[in-house]
C-alpha positions in Angstrom: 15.1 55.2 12.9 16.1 58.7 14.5 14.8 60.3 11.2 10.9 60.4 9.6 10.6 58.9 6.8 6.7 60.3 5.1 5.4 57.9 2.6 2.2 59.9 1.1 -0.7 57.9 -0.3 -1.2 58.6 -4.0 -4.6 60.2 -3.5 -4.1 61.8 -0.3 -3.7 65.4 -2.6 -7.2 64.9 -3.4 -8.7 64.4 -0.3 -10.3 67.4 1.5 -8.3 68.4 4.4 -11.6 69.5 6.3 -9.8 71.8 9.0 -7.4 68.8 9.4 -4.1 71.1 11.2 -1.6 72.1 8.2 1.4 70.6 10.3 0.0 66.8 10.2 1.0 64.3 8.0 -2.5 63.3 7.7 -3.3 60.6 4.7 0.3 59.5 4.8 2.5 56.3 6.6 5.2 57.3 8.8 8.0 54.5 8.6 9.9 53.9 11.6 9.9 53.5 15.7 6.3 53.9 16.7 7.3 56.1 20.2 10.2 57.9 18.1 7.6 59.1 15.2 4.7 60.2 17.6 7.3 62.0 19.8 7.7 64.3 16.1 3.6 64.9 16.4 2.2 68.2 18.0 0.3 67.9 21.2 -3.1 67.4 21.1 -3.7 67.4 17.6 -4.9 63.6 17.1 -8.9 62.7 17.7 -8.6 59.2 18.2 -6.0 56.4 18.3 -6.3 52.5 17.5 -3.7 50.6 18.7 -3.2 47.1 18.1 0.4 46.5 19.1 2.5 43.4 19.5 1.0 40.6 21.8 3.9 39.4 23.2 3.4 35.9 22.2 5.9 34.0 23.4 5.6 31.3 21.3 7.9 28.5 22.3 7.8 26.5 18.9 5.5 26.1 15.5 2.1 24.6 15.6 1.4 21.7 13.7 -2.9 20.6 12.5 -3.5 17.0 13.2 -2.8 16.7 10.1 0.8 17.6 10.1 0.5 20.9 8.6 2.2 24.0 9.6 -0.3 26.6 11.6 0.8 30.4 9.9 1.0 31.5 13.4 2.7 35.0 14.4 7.0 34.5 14.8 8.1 37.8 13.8 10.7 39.3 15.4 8.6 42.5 16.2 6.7 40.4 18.4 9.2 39.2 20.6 10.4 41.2 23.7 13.1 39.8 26.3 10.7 39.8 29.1 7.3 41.4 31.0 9.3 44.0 32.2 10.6 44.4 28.9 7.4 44.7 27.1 5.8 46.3 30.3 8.1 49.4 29.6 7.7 49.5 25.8 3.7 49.7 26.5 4.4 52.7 29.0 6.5 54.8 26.7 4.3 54.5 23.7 0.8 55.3 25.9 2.8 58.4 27.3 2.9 59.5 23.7 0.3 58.5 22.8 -1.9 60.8 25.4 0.4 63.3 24.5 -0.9 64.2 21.4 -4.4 63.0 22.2 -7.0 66.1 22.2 -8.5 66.4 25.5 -11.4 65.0 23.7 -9.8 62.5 22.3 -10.0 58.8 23.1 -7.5 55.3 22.3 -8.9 51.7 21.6 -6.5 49.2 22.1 -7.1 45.7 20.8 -5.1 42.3 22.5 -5.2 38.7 23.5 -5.2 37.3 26.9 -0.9 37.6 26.6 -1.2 41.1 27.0 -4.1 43.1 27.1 -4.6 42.8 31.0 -1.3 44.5 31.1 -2.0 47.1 29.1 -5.4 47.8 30.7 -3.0 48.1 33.8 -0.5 50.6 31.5 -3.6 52.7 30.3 -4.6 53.5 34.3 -1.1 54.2 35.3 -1.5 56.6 32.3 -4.3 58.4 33.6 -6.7 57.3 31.2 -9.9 56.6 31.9 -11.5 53.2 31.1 -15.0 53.3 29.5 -15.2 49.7 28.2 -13.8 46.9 27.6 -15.1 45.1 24.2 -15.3 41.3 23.4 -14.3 40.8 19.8 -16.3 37.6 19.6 -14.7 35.9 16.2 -17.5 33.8 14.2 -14.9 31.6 12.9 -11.9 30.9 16.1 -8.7 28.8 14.5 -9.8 25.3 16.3 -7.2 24.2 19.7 -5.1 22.0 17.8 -3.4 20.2 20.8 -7.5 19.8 22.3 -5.1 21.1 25.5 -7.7 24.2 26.0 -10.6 26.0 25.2 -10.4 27.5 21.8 -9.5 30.7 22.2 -12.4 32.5 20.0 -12.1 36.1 21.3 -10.0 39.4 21.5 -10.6 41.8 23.9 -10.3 45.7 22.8 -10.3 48.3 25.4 -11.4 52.1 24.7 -10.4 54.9 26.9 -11.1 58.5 27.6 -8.2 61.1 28.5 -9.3 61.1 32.2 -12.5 60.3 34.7 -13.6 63.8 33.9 -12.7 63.8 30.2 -15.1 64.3 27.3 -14.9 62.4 24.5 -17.1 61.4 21.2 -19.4 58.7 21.2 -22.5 58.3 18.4 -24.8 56.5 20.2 -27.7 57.0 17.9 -25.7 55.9 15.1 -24.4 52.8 16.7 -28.1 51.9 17.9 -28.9 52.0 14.4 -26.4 49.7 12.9 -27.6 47.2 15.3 -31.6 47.6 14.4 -31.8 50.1 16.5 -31.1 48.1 19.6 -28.6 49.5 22.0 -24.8 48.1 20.6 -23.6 45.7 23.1 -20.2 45.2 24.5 -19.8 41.6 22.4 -19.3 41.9 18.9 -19.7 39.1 16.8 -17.3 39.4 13.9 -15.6 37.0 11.4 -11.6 36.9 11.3 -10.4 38.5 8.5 -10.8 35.8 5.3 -11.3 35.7 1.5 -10.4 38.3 -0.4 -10.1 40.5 2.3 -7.1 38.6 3.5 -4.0 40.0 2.2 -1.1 37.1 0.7 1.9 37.2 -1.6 3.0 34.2 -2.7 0.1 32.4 -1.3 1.6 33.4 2.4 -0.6 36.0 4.7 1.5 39.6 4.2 0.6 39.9 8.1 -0.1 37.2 10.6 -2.8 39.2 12.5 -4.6 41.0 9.8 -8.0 42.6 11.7 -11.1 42.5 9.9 -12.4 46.1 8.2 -15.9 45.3 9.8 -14.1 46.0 13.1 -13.0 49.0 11.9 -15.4 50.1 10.6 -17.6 50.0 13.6 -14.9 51.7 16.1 -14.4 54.7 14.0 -18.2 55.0 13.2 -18.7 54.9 17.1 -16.0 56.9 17.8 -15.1 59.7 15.5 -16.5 61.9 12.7 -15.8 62.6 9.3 -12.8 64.7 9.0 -11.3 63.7 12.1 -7.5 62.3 12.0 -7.2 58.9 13.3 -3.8 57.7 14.6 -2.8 53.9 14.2 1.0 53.9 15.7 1.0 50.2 15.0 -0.2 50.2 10.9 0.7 47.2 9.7 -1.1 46.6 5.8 -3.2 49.6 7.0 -6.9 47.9 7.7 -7.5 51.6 9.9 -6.4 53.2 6.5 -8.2 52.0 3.9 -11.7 52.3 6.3 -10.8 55.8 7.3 -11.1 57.3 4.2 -14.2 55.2 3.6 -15.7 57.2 6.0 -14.4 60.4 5.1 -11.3 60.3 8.0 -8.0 61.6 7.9 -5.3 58.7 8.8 -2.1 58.7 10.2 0.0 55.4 10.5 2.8 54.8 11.5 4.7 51.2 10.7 8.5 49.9 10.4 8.1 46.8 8.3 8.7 47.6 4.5 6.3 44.8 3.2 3.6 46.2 5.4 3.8 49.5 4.4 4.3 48.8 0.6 0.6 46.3 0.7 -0.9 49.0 2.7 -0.2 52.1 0.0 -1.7 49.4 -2.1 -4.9 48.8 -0.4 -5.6 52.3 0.8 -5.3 53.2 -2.8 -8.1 50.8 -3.7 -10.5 51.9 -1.0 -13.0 53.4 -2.6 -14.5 56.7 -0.2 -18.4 56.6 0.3 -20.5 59.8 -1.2 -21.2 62.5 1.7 -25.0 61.6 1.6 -24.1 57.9 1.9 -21.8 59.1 5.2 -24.5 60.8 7.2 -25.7 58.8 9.8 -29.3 58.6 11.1 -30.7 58.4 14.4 -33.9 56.5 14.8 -36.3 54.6 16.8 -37.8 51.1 16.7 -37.5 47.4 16.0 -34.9 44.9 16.3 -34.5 41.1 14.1 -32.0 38.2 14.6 -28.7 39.5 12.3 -29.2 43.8 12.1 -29.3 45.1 8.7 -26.1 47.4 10.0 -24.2 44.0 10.2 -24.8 43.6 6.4 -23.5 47.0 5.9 -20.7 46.9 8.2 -19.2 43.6 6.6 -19.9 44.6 3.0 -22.9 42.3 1.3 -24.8 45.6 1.2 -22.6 48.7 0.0 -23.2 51.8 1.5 -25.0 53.9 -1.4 -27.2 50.6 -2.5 -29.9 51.3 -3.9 -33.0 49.2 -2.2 -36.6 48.7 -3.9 -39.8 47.3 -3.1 -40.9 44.3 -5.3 -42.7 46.4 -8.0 -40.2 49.3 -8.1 -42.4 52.0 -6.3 -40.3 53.1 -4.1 -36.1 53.5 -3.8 -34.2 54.0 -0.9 -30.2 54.7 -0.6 -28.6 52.8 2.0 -26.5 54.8 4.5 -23.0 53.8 6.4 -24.9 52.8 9.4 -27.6 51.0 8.2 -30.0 53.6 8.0 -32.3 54.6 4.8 -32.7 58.0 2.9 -35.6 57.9 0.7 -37.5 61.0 -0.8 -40.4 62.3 0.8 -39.5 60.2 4.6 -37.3 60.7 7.3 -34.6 58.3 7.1 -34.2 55.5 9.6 -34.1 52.0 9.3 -35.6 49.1 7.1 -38.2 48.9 9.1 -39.6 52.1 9.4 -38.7 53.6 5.8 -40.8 50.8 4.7 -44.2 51.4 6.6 -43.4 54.9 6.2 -43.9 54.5 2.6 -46.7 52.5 2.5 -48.2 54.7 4.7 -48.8 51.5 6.4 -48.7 51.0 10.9 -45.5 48.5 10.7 -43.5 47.0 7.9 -40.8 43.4 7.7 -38.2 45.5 6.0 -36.6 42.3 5.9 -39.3 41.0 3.1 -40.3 44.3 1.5 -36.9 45.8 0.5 -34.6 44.2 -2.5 -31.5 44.8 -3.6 -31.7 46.8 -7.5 -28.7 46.1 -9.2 -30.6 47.5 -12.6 -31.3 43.7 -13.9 -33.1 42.1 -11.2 -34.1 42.3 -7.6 -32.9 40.2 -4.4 -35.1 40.0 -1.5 -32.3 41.5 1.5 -33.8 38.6 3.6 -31.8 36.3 1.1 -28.4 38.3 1.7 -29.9 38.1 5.5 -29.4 34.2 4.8 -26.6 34.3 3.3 -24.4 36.3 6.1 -25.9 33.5 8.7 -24.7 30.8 6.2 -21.1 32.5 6.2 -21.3 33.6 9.9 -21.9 30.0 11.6 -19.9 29.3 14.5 
């Protein structure tokens, strides 16, 4: 489509601009050719880019369960190109925009499966960028090798970049040490594929065949950006980098061609409910590390940002922050662990036993929810 075609989320009038530049369609889906839309962008005006563009399957027929059932696999025509070279170019001309209208601070993730993220990875160095890791999206629950002809395949790799070898970029270090129990966030992230209610259908048919899970998401543009920054994802689809960027208080862009896509993701940004500010700020803390980190309860939703935690006799409340951390009058905030002791005045704490969940009735031990995210998580 040689002409841009805005389609403004309901609520984006509300949302606070925050020195977002006046000539951006932040908060809004542009429909049409990915390349073609960021070409109309001004240079330099994006902070950070997710990408998660077509894998270039190459499917050569439908998957069947032992059972005889059809797999929902991915056979839409936007994933098909005629060859490498074919795809190999389309990757080019969109990462030549796509640095185009990075700031020089800026940096891209790029998400893929063994079909094609080694060839990107080769496209992003042509480019200039500079790679400062690779990620392994570990998935907690893999689709099984139906044909038992291979390994199941039970990861995705994402790759982040910086503008150049030289090139500055944002990274919250503290804040992603303290979403994993304050232990230093590895480069294997251990993530369920996107399921339940979180999964998108019409009809009882998935609106997208590669829907990504909001916990990933969530942690790349906690690790990556800051609130008010304007987030680019030139390959929307039902808008998962949507609805968590104004979670966190980010301005979106997206960009997607598919009318069914765009339509569920107006409908799902709408429903995404934005954190409070105090809720948003994220703490940097020492100490202590468990088995599942309280962040990972946070980050996939059994423990809302803004929860309000209690000891078992109500002395003391906490609020839960974005990343895991506490606020809670009278300490510094930092996590379970340390709020805890810090209350009781006490040398060290098993935040894990001492803080419940106060939903104004009764009071859950976070231990249990602990259990409960291992129960759903099991490999």
């Amino acid at each position: 489509m040689g002409v841009m075609e805005r389609v403004k989320t309901p609520a984006a009038k509300q949302r606070a601009a925050k020195a977002a530049p006046v000539d951006l369609p932040i908060d809004s889906i542009l429909q049409g050719d990915c390349i073609e839309m960021m070409r109309a962008l001004p240079a330099a005006s994006i902070d950070m880019i997710f990408a998660d563009p077509p894998y270039n399957l190459q499917l050569g027929g439908d998957l069947h369960r032992p059972d005889g059932s059809q797999v929902d696999a991915v056979n839409d025509e936007w994933d098909k190109f005629d060859s490498l070279a074919t795809y190999d170019r389309f990757t080019h001309a969109w990462l030549k925009e796509a640095k185009r209208i990075l700031k020089p601070g800026g940096s891209i993730w790029v998400i893929g499966s063994y079909h094609n993220i080694f060839r990107v990875g080769a496209a992003l160095q042509d480019q200039g960028y500079w790679i400062l890791n690779d990620i392994v999206w570990r998935k907690a629950n893999p689709m099984p090798n139906f044909k038992g002809t291979r390994f199941t395949n039970a990861h995705e790799t994402l790759i982040w970049a910086s503008m150049g070898e030289k090139a500055r970029y944002t990274f919250n270090y503290r804040a992603m040490k303290t979403l994993n129990d304050e232990l230093q966030m590895r480069s294997d992230w251990l993530i369920p594929i996107c399921g339940g209610q979180e999964r998108l259908k019409k009809g009882g048919t998935k609106v997208h065949p590669t829907q990504k899970p909001e916990a990933l998401l969530y942690r790349i543009l906690l690790a990556c950006s800051n609130p008010g920054d304007v987030i680019l994802d030139p390959f929307f689809g039902t808008g998962t980098t949507g609805a968590v960027a104004k979670r966190l208080g980010r301005h979106f862009i997206g960009i997607e061609r598919e009318d069914d896509y765009i339509a569920a993701a107006l409908e799902r940004i709408e429903m995404a409910l934005p954190l409070d500010e105090s809720a948003v700020k994220t703490m940097m803390a020492p100490q202590a590390a468990t088995r599942v980190a309280f962040g990972m309860l946070v980050s996939d939703g059994l423990i809302a940002p803004g929860t309000l935690l209690t000891d078992a006799k109500r002395r003391w409340k906490a609020k839960v922050r974005v990343d895991g951390s506490l606020d809670c009058d009278g300490q510094p905030a930092g996590s379970i662990h340390k709020v805890g002791a810090g209350v009781q005045g006490a040398p060290s704490c098993n935040g894990w036993t001492f803080w419940h969940v106060d939903n104004g009735k009764e009071l859950r031990v976070i231990d249990a929810v602990r259990q409960d995210w291992l129960l759903a998580n099991e490999a």
